[in-house]
N, C-alpha and C positions, 0 to 999 in steps of 0.2 A: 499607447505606443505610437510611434512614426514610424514608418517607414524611409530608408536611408540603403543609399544605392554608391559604392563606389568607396569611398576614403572615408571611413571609419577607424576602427579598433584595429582593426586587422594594419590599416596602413600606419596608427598612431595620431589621425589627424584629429579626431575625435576627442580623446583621451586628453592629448596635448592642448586644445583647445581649452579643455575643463581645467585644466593643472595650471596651465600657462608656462607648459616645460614643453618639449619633444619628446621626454622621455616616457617611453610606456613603464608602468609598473612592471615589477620583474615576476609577480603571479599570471601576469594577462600574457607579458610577453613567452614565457615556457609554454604557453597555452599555443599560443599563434604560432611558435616553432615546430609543434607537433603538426597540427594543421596545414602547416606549409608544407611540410617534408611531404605528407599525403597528397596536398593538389599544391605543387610547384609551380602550376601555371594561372594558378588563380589567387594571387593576392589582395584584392581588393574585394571580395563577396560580398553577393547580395547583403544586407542585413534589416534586423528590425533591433531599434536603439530603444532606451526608455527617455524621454522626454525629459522628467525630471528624474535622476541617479536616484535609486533608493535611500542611500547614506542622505540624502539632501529634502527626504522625507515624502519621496516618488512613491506610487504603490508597488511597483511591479520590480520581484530583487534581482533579475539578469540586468545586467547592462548591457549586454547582446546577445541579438543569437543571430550566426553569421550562417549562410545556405550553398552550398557548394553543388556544385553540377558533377556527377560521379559515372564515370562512365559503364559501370559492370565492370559484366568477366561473363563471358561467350559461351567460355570453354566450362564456365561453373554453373551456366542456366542463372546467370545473375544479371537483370535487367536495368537499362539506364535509370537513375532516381536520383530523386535528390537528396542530400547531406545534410540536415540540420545540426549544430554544433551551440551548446548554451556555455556564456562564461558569466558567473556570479554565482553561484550555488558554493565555488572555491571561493578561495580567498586571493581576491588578484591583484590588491593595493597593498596587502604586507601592513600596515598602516594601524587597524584597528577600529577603521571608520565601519566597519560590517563585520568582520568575521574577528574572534579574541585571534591575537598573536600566538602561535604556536612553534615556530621555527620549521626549518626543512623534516625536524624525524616522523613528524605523526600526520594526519591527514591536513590536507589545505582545508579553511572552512569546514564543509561538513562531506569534504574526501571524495568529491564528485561533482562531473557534470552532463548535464542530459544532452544526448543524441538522437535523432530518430533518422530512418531510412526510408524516403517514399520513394515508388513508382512511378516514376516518368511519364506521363501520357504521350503518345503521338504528337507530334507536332508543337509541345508547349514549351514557351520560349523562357518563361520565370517560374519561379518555385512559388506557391499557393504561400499564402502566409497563416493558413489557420495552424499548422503546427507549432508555430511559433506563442499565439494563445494556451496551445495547451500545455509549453513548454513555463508560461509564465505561471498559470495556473499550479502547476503540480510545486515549482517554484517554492511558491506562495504558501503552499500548505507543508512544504519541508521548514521554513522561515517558522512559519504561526506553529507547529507542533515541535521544533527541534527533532522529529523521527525523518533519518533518512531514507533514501529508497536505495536498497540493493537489487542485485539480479538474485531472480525468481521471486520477489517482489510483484504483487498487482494490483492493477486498478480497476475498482468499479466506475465506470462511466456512464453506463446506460443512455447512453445520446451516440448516435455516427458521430466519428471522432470529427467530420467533414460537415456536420450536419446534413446530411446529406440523406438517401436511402440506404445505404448501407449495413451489410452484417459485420462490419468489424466496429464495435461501440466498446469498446476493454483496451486495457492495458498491460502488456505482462513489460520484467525489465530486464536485461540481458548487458552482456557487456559487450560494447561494440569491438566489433571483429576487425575494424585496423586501427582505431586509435587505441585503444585497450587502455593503458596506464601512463601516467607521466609524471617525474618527480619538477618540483620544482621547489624554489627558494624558499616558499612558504608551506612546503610540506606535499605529500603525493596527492595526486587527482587521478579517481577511476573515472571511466567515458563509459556512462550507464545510459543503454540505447530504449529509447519506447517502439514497443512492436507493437503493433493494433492487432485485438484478435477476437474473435466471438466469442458471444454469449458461452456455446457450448467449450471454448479453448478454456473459458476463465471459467467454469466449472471442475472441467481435467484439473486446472494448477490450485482453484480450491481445495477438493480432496484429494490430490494426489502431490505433485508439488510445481513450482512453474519453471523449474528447470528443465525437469523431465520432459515438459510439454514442450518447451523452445527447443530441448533435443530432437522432438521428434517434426518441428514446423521445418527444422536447419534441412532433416533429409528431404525434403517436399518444397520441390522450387516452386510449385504453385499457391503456398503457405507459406513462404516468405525466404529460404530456402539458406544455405550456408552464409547470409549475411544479413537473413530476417529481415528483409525491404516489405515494407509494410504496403499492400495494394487493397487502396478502397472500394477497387470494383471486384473483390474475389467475391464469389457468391457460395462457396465449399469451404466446410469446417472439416477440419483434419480428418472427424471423422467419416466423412462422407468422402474425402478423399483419398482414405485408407481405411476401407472399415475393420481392419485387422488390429488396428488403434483403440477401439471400444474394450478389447479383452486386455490389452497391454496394460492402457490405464486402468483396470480392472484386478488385474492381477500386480500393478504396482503398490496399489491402496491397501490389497489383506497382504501385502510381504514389508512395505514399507510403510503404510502408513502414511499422513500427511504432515505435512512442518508446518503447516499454517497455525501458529498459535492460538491469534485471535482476531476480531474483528469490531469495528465499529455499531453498534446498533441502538435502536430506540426499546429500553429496554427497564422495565421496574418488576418489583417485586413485594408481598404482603407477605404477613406472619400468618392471616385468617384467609381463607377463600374470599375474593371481591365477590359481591351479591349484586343483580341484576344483569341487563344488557350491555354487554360491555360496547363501547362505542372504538371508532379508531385509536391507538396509541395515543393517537395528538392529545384527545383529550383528558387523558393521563399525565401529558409531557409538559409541566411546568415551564412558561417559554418569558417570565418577568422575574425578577429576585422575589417582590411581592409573593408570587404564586411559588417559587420555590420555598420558599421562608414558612409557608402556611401548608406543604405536605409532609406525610412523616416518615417519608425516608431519608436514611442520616445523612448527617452532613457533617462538613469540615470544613475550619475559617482558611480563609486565604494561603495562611502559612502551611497549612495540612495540605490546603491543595496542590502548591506546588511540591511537598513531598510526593506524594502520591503520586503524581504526575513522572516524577522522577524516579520511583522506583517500580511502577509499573513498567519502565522502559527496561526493569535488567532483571526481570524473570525468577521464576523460582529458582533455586539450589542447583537441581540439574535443568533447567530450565532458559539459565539466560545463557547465548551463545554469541560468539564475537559475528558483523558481518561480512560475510565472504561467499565465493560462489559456493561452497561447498560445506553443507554440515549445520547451516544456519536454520532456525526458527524463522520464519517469512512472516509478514507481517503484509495488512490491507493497508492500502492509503485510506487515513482517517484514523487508524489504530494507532494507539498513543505508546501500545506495546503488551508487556506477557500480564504480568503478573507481580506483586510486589514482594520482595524477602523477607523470610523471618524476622530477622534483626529488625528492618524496617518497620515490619506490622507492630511491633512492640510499641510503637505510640499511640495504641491504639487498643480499646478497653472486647475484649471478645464478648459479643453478649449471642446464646446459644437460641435458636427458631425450634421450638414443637413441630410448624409444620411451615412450609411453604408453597406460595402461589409467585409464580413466574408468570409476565405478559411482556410479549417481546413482537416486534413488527416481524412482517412475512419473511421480509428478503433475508433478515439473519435470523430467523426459525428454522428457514429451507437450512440453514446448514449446521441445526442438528443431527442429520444424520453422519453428516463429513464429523463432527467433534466428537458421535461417538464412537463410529468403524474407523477412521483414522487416526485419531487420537487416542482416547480413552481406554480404547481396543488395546493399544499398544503401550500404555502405562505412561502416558499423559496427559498433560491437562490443555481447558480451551479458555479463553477470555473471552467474555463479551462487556466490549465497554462501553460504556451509555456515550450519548453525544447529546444526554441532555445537562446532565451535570461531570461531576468526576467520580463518580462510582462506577464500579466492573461489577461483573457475576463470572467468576471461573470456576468451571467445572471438573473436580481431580479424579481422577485414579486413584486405587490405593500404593500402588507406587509409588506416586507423587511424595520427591519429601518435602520437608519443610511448610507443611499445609498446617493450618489449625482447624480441620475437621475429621474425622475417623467414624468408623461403624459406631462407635457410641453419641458421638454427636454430628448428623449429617448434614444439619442447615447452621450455619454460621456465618456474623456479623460484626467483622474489625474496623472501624471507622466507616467507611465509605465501599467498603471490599466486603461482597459477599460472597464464602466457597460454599461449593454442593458438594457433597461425598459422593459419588457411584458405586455403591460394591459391584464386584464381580460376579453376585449372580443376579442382580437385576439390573444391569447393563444389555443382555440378550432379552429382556422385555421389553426395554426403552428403545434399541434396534429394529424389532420387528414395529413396534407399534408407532413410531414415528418416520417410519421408512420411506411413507408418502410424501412428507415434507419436501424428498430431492424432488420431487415435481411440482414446483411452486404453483405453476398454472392451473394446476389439476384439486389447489386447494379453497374448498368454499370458507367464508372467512364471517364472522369468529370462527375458530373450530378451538375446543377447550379439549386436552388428555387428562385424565387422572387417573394417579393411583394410591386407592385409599389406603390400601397397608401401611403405604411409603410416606403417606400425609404429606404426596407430592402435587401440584398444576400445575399446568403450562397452559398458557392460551394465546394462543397466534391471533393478531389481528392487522385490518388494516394498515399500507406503511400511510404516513402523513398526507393530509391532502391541503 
């Protein structure tokens, strides 16, 4: 990326330059009309360009993200920061060069663009550019997976988003509080904001949901407050700021339950108990076609893949929901999505498991307990989808419709898609006996669960090194 200071996108000089017109595209320019109406007196903003356009075979798919200087609100405990604002994630050439052509009715591109709010330090004269990186980044994996990011939406990042020392290393998504929505020529763009938030925030919106949790950051100007300005030197998690917050999310999780579907993980499974010492994941996780090719968990040629790929994005029966701030299935960055339909699995030959052994990495073991008190609890299911190949393991309910597993057949195997049954009364066995898991720190690793009735395992092991 470069950096680029003055007549850009914003001013047209940029754009025009590329085109050899004056004229801005009418996706960029709806964009920069909102933006102006907001800072009237800043038309030329900071920016960071991409060097070479995407469309022109660049890596990085914003072709700007412009930085505004925002002054607060006093009277709202809402402190000076800065504005960052992405345009490429829409469709802003109408054109076809990046996004398919859809017309004004249905979303621009992929119906959004990332925002974030920082915290002004004392005395600093330009806006830091690392948000700008992580604006490319998240970008980049909206582009490579075709999954968007909604509010209540989050991200694992496990790094200071600053790299810095910092406790805010997460990501929750929100919808920003003055640009909100904007229709334009190539269809509407929502202004989906990144809030940085700890460890323990992105836990609340794990098993509880991450709405609730930016509800309750919006009341606490110290947590980022009615307009979620993101401050890399807060050293207090909500809950230490509120500890009245610990029962809240507490008692959100057994009344509501959580909407986090599913998630990314390093994740495989056998028919028979694996024998001996198990070593980390990695060396489980086939990482060459070679070594894919030569383990014997199923697989699916190309053309299957991209099915699957596809219909794990729209969920069981009652399971896939449209996204919006309200009512949605949330979903992890990395998560390709829910679950695949009926109709779909039909391509697919079901071949029935006696018994099953699960090995899955720590970080998405710890949230077996969240799939099974917020979810399962509640008469849903959970995905976990491998990121070594394209295989999931989802975990159902009997509720669950449209599943091909039942108390008669628990362990089941449709192409690449493996369901586990949970009856109802050994769901309160797998609760208590896995409960330890929410304290990832607290677990020594291997650690293997069985249960021999169930001709169940699970064995947590190292994540990758």
């Amino acid at each position: 990326m470069d950096w680029r200071e003055g007549e850009g996108a914003a001013g047209g000089g940029a754009e025009g330059a590329e085109e050899g017109t004056a004229v801005v595209p009418a996706g960029l320019q709806a964009l920069l009309a909102r933006c102006s109406e907001l800072y009237p007196g800043q038309p030329n903003p900071l920016q960071v360009t991409a060097l070479l356009k995407y469309w022109l075979g660049g890596p990085d798919p914003l072709d700007y993200i412009s930085m505004y200087a925002n002054p607060g609100n006093p009277k709202l405990n809402i402190p000076p920061h800065w504005h960052y604002v992405s345009f490429g994630c829409s469709d802003l050439h109408g054109d076809g060069r990046v996004h398919e052509q859809t017309g004004p009715e249905g979303p621009s591109g992929f119906g959004f663009e990332l925002t974030m709010r920082l915290k002004r330090e004392e005395g600093e004269k330009s806006p830091p550019t690392w948000p700008a990186a992580i604006m490319q980044a998240l970008a980049k994996y909206v582009f490579q997976s075709e999954s968007i990011l909604c509010v209540g939406d989050h991200v694992s990042w496990h790094c200071p988003l600053d790299n810095s020392e910092s406790r805010v290393q997460h990501m929750l998504m929100a919808e920003d509080p003055q640009l909100g929505s904007v229709n334009t020529p190539n269809g509407s763009v929502q202004f989906v904001q990144i809030v940085g938030v700890t460890t323990e925030e992105l836990r609340a919106a794990q098993h509880w949901n991450g709405v609730g949790v930016l509800d309750i950051m919006k009341r606490m100007p110290s947590a980022g407050g009615l307009w979620l300005v993101t401050d890399m030197r807060r050293g207090e998690s909500i809950y230490e700021l509120e500890p009245s917050v610990a029962e809240e999310v507490e008692n959100g999780i057994e009344s509501e339950g959580s909407n986090l579907s599913g998630v990314s993980s390093r994740i495989v499974w056998a028919e028979t108990e694996m024998g001996g010492t198990l070593a980390p994941l990695s060396a489980h996780s086939p990482k060459t076609q070679t070594e894919l090719e030569s383990e014997s968990m199923p697989r699916i040629t190309h053309v299957e893949s991209e099915q699957i790929k596809t219909t794990l994005q729209k969920g069981l029966l009652q399971g896939g929901k449209s996204c919006s701030t309200q009512g949605k299935e949330a979903s992890e960055a990395n998560v390709e999505g829910n679950v695949a339909t009926s109709d779909s699995a039909e391509l697919f030959v079901t071949r029935r498991l006696e018994s099953l052994h699960l090995t899955i990495n720590l970080e998405s073991g710890a949230l077996l307990p969240l799939a099974l008190r917020g979810r399962l609890k509640h008469g849903r299911h959970f995905t976990f989808k491998s990121v070594v190949d394209v295989s999931a393991v989802t975990l159902v309910s009997p509720a669950v419709a449209g599943a091909f597993v039942d108390a008669t057949c628990p362990y089941a195997v449709r192409g690449p898609w493996l369901q586990v049954f949970i009856p109802d009364d050994f769901l309160p066995t797998l609760v208590e006996d896995l409960a330890d898991l929410a304290d990832p720190d607290e677990v020594s690793l291997p650690t293997t669960f069985r249960w021999p009735n169930r001709k169940l395992t699970i064995t947590i092991v190292a994540e990758e090194t």
